[in-house]
C-alpha positions in Angstrom: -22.3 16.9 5.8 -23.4 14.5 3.3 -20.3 13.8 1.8 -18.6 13.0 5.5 -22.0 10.6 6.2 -21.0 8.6 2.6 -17.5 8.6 3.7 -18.3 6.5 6.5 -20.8 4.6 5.7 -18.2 3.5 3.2 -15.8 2.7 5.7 -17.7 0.7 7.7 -18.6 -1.5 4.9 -15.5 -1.6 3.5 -14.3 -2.8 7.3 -17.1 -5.0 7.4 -16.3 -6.5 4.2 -12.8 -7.3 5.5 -13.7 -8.6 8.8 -16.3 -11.2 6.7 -13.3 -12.0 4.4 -10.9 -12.7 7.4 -13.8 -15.0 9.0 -14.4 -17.2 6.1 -11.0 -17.8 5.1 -10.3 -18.6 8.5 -12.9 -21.2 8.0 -11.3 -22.7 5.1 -8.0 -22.7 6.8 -9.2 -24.7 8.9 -11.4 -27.4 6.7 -8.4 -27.4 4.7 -6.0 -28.3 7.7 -8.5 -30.8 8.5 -9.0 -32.3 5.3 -5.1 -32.1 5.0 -4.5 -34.0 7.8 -7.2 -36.5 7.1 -5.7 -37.4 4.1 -1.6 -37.8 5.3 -2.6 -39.3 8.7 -4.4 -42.3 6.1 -1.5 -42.1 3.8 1.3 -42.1 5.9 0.9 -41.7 9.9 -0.3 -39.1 12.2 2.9 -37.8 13.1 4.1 -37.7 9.3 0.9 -35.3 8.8 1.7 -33.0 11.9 5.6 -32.5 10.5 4.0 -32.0 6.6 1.2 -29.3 8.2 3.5 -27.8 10.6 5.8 -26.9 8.0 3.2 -25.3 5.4 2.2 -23.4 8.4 6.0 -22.3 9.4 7.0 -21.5 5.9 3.4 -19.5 5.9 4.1 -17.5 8.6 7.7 -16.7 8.0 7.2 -15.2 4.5 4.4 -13.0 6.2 6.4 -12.2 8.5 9.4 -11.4 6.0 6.7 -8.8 4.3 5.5 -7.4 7.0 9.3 -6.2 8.5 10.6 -5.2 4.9 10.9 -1.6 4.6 9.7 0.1 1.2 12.2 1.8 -0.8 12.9 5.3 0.6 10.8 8.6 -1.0 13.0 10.6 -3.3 14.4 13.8 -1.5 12.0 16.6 -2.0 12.6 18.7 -5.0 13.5 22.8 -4.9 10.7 24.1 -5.6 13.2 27.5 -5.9 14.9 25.6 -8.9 18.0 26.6 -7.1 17.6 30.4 -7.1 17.7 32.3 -3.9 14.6 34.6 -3.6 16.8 37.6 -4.6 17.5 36.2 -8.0 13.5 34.7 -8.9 12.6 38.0 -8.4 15.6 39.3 -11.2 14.1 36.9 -13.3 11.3 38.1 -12.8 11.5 41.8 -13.7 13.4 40.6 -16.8 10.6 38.5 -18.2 8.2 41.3 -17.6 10.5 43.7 -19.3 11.4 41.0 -22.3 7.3 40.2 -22.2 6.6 44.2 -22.3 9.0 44.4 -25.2 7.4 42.0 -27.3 4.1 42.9 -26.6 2.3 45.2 -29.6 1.1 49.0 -29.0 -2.2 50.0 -29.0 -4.1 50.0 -32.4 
């Protein structure tokens, strides 16, 4: 009972941990945008900083969403765990290794 009680308390941090992370880099998103659009709106003019921030966020949000619908590379078809040999033959193959095994084992001393 133990082990499932560490399990997840583990779990919970480690979801805790995440949510924390997701907060605060929201945060600096944002203090970021701002201190983004601070600095083009003086350079240049409000509308030249929407276009610049728009964009970084676009081009954010379509590689995201590029990783998020590409599929990962197919599993390799299962192995025969039979090596190819219907049950019939594994147990030939059998009864010959335990004869060739009996063979070559020594006598009594």
């Amino acid at each position: 009972m133990f082990g499932l009680k560490h399990k997840v308390a583990g779990a919970a941090r480690k979801a805790g941990l995440i949510t924390a992370s997701a907060a605060l880099t929201c945060v600096g998103a944002a203090f970021l945008t701002a201190a983004a659009w601070i600095y083009l709106s003086a350079a240049h003019s409000p509308s030249f900083a929407a276009l610049i921030i728009g964009l970084v966020y676009l081009g954010a949000g379509v590689v995201v969403l590029a990783m998020a619908v590409s599929r990962p590379p197919p599993p390799p078809p299962p192995q025969d765990p039979l090596g190819g040999l219907s049950p019939m033959q594994l147990i030939l193959v059998s009864f010959l290794r335990g004869l060739e095994q009996g063979q070559n084992a020594k006598g009594p001393k």
